[in-house]
N, C-alpha and C positions, 0 to 999 in steps of 0.2 A: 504494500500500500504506500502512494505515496503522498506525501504530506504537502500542500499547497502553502506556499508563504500569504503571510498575510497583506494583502496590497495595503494597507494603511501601512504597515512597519517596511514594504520593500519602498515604498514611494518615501520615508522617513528616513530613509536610510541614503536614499540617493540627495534626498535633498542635503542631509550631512554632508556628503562626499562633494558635492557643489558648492560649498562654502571653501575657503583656503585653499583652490585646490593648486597654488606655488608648492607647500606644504609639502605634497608627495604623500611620502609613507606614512607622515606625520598627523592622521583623524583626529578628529573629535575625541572618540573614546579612545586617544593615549592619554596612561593617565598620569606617566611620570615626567617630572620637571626635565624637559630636554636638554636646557642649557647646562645643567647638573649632569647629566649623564652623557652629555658632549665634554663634558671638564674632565671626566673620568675615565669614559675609552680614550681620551687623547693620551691620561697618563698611562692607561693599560699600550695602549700604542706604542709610547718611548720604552715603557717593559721590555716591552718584544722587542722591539730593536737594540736595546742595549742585549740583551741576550743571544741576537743572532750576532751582534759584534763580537762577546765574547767568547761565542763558542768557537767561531770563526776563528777566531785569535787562537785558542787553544786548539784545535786543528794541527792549525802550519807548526805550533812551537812546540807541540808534546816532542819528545826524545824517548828513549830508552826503550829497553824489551820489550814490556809491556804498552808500549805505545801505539803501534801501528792498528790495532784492531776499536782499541778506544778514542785514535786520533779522530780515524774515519765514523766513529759515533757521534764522534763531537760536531761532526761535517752534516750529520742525519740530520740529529739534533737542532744544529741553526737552520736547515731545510725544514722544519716542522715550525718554530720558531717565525719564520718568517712568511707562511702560510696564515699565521695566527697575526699575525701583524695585519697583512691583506684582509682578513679579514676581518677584523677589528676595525680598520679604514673602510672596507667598503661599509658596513654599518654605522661610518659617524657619516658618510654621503648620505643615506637613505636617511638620517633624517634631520639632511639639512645643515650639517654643521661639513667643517674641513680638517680630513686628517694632516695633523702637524708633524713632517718627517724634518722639519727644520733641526740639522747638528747643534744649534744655538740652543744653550737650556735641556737638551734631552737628558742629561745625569741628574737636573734636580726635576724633570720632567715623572721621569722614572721611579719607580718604587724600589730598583734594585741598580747595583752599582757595577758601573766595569772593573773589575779589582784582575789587578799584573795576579801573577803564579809564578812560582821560578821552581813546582816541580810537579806530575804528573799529578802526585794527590793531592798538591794546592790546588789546581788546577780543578778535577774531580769536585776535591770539598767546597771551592767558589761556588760551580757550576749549581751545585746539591744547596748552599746556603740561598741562591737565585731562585731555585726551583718553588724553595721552602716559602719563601716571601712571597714570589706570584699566585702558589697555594694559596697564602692565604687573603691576598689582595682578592683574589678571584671571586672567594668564598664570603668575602662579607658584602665586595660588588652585587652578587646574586642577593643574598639577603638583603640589601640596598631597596634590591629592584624590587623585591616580592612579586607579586603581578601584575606591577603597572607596566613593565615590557616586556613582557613573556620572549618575542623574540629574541634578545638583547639576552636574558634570560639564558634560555637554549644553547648560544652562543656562546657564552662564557663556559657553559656548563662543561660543552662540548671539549673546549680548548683547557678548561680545569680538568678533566680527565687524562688529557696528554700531557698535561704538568705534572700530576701524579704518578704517570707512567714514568716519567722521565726521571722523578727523583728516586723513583724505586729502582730503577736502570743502574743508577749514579751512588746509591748507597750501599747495590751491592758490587760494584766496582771498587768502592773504599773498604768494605768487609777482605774485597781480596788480596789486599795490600800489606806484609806483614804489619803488625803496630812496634815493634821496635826498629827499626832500620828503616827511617822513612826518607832519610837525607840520601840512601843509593838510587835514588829515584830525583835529585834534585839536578835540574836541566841547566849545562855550563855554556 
């Protein structure tokens, strides 16, 4: 059976959509403060990109034995990284605002820092303390939004999965690193 819309609510609904309609993706029934959650994907934005910088960094500069297989992780990693970036941008476009990729300001933009490593498990434990913070930037973003973005929402949710996957990737890479002789692993 199927269920006929109500012409009163289909005609109430168009006429919504005909108001603002610059706006875009931006309705009526959004309910949360845009300019607010244009302030906060921008900083989720410089996140990601300080991330993909520094994985990137740690890529080219790991050394040693155990390097070559978690260099090219670190190489995945800013590829994931920067997926999440795009998308994070394409979502401040849709509604109306402009993602800021401007180098000017992106470290105090950023929730996490580009921090030097001068050995494979500095390098690791940086990456793992990045993870840990976008964790939980992610996590209170979402509770931010509750339902007034659902989309926006989804999105984070989505990209906070692959942060969790990542720092569970990154912690047990630092499990396999003896804990007494950490400096045979320090890159000259």
């Amino acid at each position: 059976m199927k269920i006929k819309p109500n012409e009163n609510i289909v005609e109430s609904l168009r006429d919504q959509a005909l108001e603002n309609l610059e706006q875009g993706a931006v309705t009526a029934g959004y309910s949360a403060n845009v300019d607010e959650v244009l302030y906060y994907l921008n900083e989720a934005l410089a996140t990601e990109l300080i991330c993909v910088l520094r994985y990137r960094s740690h890529h080219f500069m790991a050394r040693g034995i155990h390097a070559k297989g978690i260099a090219q992780e670190f190489l995945v990693h800013a590829s994931e990284e920067l997926v999440h970036a795009d998308m994070i941008a394409a979502r401040i476009v849709q509604l109306g605002g402009e993602p800021n990729f401007s180098p000017d300001g992106l470290n105090t933009r950023s929730h996490v820092k580009f921090a030097s490593a001068n050995s494979l498990v500095e390098m690791i434990r940086e990456n793992l303390i990045a993870e840990r913070v976008a964790i939980d930037s992610y996590r209170d973003l979402i509770q931010y939004l509750g339902n007034d973005d659902p989309t926006t929402s989804r999105m984070l949710e989505e990209i906070l999965a692959m942060e969790e996957s990542h720092a569970d990737e990154l912690a047990d890479w630092l499990d396999d690193f003896p804990k007494s002789n950490v400096s045979e692993f320090v890159i000259n």
